[in-house]
N, C-alpha and C positions, 0 to 999 in steps of 0.2 A: 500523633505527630508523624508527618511524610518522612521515608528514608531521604537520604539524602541522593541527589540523584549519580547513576552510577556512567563513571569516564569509559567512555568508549572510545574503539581505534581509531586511529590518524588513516581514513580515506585521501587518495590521489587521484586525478582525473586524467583517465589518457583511453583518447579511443572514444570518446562518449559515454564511457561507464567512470564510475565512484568504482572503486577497487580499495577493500582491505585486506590483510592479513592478521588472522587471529594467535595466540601465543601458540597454538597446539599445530602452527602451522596450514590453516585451512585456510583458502583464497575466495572470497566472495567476491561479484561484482554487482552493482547495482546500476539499473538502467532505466530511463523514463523513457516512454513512446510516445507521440501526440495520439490522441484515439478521440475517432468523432464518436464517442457514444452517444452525445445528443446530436440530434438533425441542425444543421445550421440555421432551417429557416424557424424553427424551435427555442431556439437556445443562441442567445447572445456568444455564450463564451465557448463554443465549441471548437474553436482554435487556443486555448489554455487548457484543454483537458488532455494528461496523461494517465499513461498506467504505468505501475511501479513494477520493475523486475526483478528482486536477488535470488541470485544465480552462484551455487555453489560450485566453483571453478577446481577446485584439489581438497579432497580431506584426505585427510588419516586414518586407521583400518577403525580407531574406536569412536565413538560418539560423544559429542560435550551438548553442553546444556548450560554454556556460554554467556552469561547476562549483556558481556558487553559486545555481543552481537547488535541487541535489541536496541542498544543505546547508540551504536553506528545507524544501526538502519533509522532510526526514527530522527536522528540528528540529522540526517543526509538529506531527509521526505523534507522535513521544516526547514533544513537551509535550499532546496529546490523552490518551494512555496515565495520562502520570504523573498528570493530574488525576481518573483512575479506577482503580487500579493492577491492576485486573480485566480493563479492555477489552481487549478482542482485536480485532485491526485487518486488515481483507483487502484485499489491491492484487489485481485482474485487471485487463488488457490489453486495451484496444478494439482488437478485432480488422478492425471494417470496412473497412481500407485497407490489411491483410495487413501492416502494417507491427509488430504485435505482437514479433515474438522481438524486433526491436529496442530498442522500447520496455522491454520487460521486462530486458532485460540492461542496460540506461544504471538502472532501478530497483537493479539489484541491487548497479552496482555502485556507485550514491549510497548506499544503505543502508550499503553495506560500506566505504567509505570515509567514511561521516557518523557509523557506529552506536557510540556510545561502552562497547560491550561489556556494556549492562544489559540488550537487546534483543535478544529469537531470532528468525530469521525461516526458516520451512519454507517448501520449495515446493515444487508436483506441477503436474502439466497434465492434462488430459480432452481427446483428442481425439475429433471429433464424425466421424468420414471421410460417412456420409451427408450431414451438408450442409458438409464443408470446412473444419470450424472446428477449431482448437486453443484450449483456451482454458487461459491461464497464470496461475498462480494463487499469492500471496506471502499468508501469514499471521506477523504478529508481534505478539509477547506480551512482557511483561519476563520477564526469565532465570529471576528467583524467585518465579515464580505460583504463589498455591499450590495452583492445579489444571491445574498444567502438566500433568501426566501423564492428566490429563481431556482438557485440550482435546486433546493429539497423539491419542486415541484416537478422540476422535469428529472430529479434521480425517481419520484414515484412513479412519474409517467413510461421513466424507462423499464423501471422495473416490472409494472402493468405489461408493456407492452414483450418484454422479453417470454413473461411466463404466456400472454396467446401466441407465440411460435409453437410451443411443446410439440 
């Protein structure tokens, strides 16, 4: 039997970003970008692709480990989606403090414990070994788009094409 799913904070909109505050005091905002990851003459919907930003605006000296972060952030990704039911949405991982796989698995497993099953999320990584990077990368779409089988073709084509840069 599934937990039941867990209430997360009351985000505000000012400025362009989703902005919460956690109990313990921490300010998060959340931001979407338009990003032509696909080429336009490639890819239909290259003007509905964003990428996801939260941004840890004030903590506190100690650390939490938050559940209903997970539950802001993924309520926030699916209420952006649902107000376009085309958008396609990209999480990658700031990799500057090497702390990414981290980061990325506390992402996947908010998704998978917030995602109320109308939401796919693919992922691949690009490692860069010349300059030391991995970089992780989450795409999600709703389940019934109707160029699902579009966009998985041109997320491989991108991902194809990103790792011959190296």
């Amino acid at each position: 039997m599934q937990n039941p799913p867990i209430e997360g904070y009351r985000p505000y909109f000012i400025n362009g970003a989703y902005v919460f505050t956690t109990d313990d005091k921490r300010i998060y905002s959340v931001t979407f970008e338009e990003q032509p990851f696909f080429e336009d003459s490639e890819f239909v919907l290259a003007d509905r692709t964003y990428e996801v930003f939260l941004t840890l605006q004030k903590a506190p000296p100690a650390y939490s480990t938050d559940p209903r972060i997970g539950a802001t952030l993924t309520g926030i990704i699916q209420n952006f989606i649902e107000k376009d039911p085309l958008r396609i949405v990209f999480f990658t991982c700031d990799t500057a403090d090497g702390r990414h796989h981290a980061r990325f698995k506390r992402f996947n497993d908010w998704f998978r414990e917030n995602n109320n099953r109308r939401y796919l999320k693919l992922e691949d990584s690009i490692d860069y070994p010349a300059i030391n990077k991995l970089f992780l990368i989450a795409l999600i779409m709703r389940n019934d788009h109707p160029y699902g089988g579009d966009v998985l073709s041109s997320f491989v084509k991108l991902n194809a094409y990103l790792r011959s840069r190296k």
